[in-house]
Every structure is written in structure tokens, then in C-alpha cells.
N, C-alpha and C positions, 0 to 999 in steps of 0.2 A: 385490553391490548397487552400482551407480552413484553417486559423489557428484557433484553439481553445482557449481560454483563461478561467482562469476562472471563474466561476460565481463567483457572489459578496456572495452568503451564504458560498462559499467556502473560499473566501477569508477572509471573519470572523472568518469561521472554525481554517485554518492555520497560517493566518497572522496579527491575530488582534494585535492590539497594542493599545488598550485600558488598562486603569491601575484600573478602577472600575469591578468589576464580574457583567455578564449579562447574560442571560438567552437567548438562541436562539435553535428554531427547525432544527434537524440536518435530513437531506432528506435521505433515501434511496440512499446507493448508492454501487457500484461495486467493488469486491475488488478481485484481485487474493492473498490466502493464502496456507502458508501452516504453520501446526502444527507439532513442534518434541518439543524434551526433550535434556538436555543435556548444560552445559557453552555455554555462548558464544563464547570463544577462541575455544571452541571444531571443529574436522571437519563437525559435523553435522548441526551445527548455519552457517556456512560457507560455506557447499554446498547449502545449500536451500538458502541463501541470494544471490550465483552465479546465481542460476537455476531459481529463482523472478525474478531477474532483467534480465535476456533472455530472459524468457518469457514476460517479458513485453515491450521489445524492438523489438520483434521480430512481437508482436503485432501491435505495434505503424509503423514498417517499410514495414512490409509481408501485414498486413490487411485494416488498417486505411490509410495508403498515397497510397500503391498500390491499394486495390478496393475501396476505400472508398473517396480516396482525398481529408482527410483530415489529417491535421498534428497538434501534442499538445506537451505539455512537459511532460514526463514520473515525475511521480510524487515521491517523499521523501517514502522511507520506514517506516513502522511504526513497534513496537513490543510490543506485547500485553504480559507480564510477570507472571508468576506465579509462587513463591516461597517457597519450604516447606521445613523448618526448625526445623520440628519433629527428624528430624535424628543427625547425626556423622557430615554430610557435607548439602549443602544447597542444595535441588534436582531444579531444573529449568526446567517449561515448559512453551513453548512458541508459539506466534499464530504470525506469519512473514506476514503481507500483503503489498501490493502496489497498493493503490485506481486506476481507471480504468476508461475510460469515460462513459455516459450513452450511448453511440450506440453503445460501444462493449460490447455484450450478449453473451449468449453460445452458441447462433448459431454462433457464427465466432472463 
């Protein structure tokens, strides 16, 4: 079986540990998302965080090691926040994804 790892612009991406700011080309790359509205603590930030991460394990287990033969690390959630504080209370929308490798497409 193939492990993946990840590339080195990825690993700039997430894990640099540089203390100067630098400037780097961020590639194209695959992401399962999903957008709702609503707190965090709410059940709605809470189901779609269960139902992200199944799907993306189910990907990594059903498609990529069984037809594919290869195996990676399911990667960190990310949350893309939008805040509007025109109102009474603070309204929240949000874009929930978990980046994806480049050979899983929409055909699988």
C-alpha cells in the first residue's frame, strides 16, 4: 500500500514555523465543504462537523486504500467565519472544510 505524505508547499502551508512573514503560492487544491449558519455550540455547527469528518474517512477507508491502495492522514478541519454584528446578537456563517488529496476528484 502507498503512504502519502505531505508535500513540502503543504507543509509551509500548515506547519511552517518561520517567525519572519513570507510570501508563498498556495496551489489549487480539494476541499470537502459545507456552509451553514448558526453558534458554534449550536446542533447545526455539530452535525455538519460529524457528517465532514465521515465523509472524509469513509473516503480515505471505502475509496483510496480499498480501490486505490493508497493510504494518508485525514487532515485538520478548517473554518472559514463570517460575523454580523449589525443586530441584537452576533449572527455566524460559516464554510466547514477538510482539504482532500489531489486524486480524490468527483469522480470517486
Amino acid at each position: 500500500m502507498n503512504q502519502l505524505e505531505y508535500s513540502d508547499i503543504q507543509k509551509t502551508i500548515y506547519r511552517s514555523t518561520c517567525r519572519k512573514p513570507f510570501i508563498i503560492d498556495v496551489p489549487a487544491m480539494n476541499f470537502l465543504m459545507f456552509d451553514g449558519t448558526g453558534h458554534p455550540s449550536g446542533s447545526d455547527f455539530q452535525t455538519a462537523c460529524e457528517a465532514l469528518y465521515t465523509l472524509s474517512y469513509i473516503i480515505k477507508f471505502d475509496i483510496a486504500r480499498k480501490q486505490l491502495d493508497t493510504d494518508y492522514k485525514v487532515n485538520p478541519m478548517e473554518v472559514k467565519w463570517n460575523l454580523d454584528k449589525s443586530g441584537a446578537t452576533t449572527a455566524f456563517t460559516w464554510t466547514m472544510m477538510i482539504m482532500q488529496p489531489d486524486f480524490i476528484t468527483q469522480d470517486y
